[in-house]
N, C-alpha and C positions, 0 to 999 in steps of 0.2 A: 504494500500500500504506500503511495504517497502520504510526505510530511502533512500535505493539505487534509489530505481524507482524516489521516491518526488523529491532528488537533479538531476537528469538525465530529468526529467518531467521539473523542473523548470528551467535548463540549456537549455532547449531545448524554452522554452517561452520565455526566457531572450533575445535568438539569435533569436529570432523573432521580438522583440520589437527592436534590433541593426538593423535587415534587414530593416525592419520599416525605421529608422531615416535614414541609407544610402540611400534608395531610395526615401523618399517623402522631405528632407531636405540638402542630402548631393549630390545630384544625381550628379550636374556639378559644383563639388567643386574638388580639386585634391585629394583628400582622396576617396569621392564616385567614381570618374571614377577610379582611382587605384583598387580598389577594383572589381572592374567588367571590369577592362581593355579596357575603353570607350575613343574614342578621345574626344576631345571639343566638338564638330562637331556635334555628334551621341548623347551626352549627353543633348543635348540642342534641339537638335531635338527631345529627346523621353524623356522629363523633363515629359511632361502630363501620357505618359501610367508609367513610374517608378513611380511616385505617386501613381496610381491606385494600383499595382502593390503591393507596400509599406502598402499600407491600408488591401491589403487581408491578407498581413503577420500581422498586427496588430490583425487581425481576430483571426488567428491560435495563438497567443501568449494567446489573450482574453480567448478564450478558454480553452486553458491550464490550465489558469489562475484562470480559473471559476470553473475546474473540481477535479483544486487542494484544493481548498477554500470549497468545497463540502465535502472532506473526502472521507469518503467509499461512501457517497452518490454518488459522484463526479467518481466513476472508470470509468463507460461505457462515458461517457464524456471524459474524458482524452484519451480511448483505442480510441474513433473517430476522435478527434483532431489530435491525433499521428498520426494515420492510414492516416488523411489528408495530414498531413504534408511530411509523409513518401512517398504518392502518388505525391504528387507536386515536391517532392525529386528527383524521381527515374523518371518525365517526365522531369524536368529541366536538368537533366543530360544527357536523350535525344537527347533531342530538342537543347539545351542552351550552356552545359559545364559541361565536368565529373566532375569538381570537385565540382558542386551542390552534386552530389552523398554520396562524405566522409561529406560536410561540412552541409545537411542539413536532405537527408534520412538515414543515418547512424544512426544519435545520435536519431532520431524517432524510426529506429530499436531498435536501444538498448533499449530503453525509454518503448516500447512497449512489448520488451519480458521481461523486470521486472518486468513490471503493471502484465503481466501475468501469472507472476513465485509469484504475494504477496497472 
């Protein structure tokens, strides 16, 4: 893999392992409902699925993580992670809030057509 993809790959893990910590530790704190635009209320009510939630994101960072650490062994690993993430991206945006879209299948896009351009 190119320097571009590794830093883009790891960028994209990093903001994984943040998704992580906002939703399974910061959920109904004013930082985590900032962040997702949640009253008290809603926060506290859905504390158990954001944890759940949080842990898949740890998944996809894992991953990442794992496919980077591999090298070259590690590509098809990383292109499925990405691919995952980019998929979770592009329903979150959906279903949830466009701006899942720029803030989490974007940088999977990008991340994915570098892996595939090394």
């Amino acid at each position: 893999m190119s320097t571009a993809a590794i830093v883009v790959v790891a960028l994209v893990a990093l903001l994984h392992v943040y998704i992580l910590v906002l939703e399974m530790f910061l959920w109904t704190t004013p930082r985590g409902r900032r962040a997702f635009g949640l009253t008290p209320e809603f926060a506290a009510a859905s504390k158990t699925l954001a944890a759940n939630q949080g842990l898949y994101n740890g998944f996809l960072a894992a991953g990442l993580a794992w496919g980077l650490v591999l090298g070259a062994a590690g590509v098809a690993v990383v292109k499925f992670f990405l691919l995952c993430v980019l998929v979770a991206g592009v329903f979150g945006a959906i279903t949830a809030s466009r701006k899942i879209l720029f803030v989490q299948a974007l940088p999977a896009a990008i991340g994915l057509i570098l892996v595939m351009l090394s």
